[in-house]
N, C-alpha and C positions, 0 to 999 in steps of 0.2 A: 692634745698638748704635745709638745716637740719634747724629744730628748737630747739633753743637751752632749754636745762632743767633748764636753771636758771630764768625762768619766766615763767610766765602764758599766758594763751590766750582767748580770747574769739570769740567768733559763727560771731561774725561781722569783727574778725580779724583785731584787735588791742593786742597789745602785752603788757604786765608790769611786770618790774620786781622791788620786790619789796626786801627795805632793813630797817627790823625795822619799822619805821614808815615814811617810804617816799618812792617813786617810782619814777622809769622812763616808761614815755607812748610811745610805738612805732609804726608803723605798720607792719604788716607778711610781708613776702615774696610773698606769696599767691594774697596779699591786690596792692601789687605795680603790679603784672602782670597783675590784673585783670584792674586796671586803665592804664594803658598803663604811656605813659612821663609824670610827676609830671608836674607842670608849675607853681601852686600858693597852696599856703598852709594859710590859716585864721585860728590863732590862740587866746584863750581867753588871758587877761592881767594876769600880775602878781596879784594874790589876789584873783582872781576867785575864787568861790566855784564851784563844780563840781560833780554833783550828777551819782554813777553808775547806767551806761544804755545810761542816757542822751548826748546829742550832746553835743560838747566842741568846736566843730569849722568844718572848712569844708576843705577838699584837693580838687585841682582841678587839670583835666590830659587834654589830649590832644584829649579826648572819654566821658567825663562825669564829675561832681560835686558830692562829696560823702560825707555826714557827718563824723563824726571821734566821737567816744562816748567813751565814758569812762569806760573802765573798773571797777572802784572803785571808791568812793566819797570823796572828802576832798581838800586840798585849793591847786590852782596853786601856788609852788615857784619858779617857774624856766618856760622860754621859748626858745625854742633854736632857735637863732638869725639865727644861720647860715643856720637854714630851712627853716627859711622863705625868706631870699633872695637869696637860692640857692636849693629851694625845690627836682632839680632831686637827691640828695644824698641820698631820700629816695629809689629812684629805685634801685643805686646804691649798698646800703648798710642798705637794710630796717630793720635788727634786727642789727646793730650797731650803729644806730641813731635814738636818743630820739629824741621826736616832743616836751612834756612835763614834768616837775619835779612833784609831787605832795607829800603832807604833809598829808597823811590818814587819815580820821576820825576815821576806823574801820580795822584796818590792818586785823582783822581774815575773812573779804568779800574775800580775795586772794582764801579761802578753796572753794569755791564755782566757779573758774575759772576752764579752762581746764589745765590739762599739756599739756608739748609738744605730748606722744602718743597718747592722746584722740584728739588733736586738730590735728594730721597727721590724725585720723580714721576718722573726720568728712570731713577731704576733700577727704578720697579714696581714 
């Protein structure tokens, strides 16, 4: 599957793309194969602050429990409902479904993320 150029990525394979000062949080493609069937997704409340690097919550597959971190820092406004009570849509369609919205602290942290080609180089 292609990763798209309109977002970022980082080394733990979480996706974001970002608009102005707000984002959407994803995970790669890469992220869903490696966990095999999604089954539950723990997500932070609306209001959360959420510090990039840090854990924001946890996915769980059918092979493991993996934390979910954050890209970049600044307040959850949004959680998508529909992940969590139907978490395989991330297998399904894991760069066309946001897990979270967020409100940036620091929109210029984006320059420090991978693009898509350096994020295809690091997987080989």
């Amino acid at each position: 599957m292609p990763y798209p150029d309109d977002r970022k990525y980082t080394k733990d394979h979480e996706w974001i793309r970002v608009s102005g000062d707000t984002a959407e949080v994803g995970i790669t493609d890469f992220a869903q194969q490696q966990l095999g069937d999604v089954v539950y997704v723990e997500l932070p409340d609306v209001g959360t602050q959420i510090t990039a690097g840090q854990a924001f919550g946890t996915i769980e597959s059918v092979k493991a429990v993996s934390e979910l971190f954050a890209p970049m820092g600044g307040q959850v406004t949004a959680v998508n409902d529909h992940v969590k009570q139907h978490p395989e849509v991330v297998n399904t369609d894991p760069h066309g479904t946001w897990i979270i919205k967020v409100r940036l602290a620091n929109p210029g942290e984006a320059a420090s993320l991978l693009d898509s080609a350096r994020y295809q180089a690091l997987l080989g």
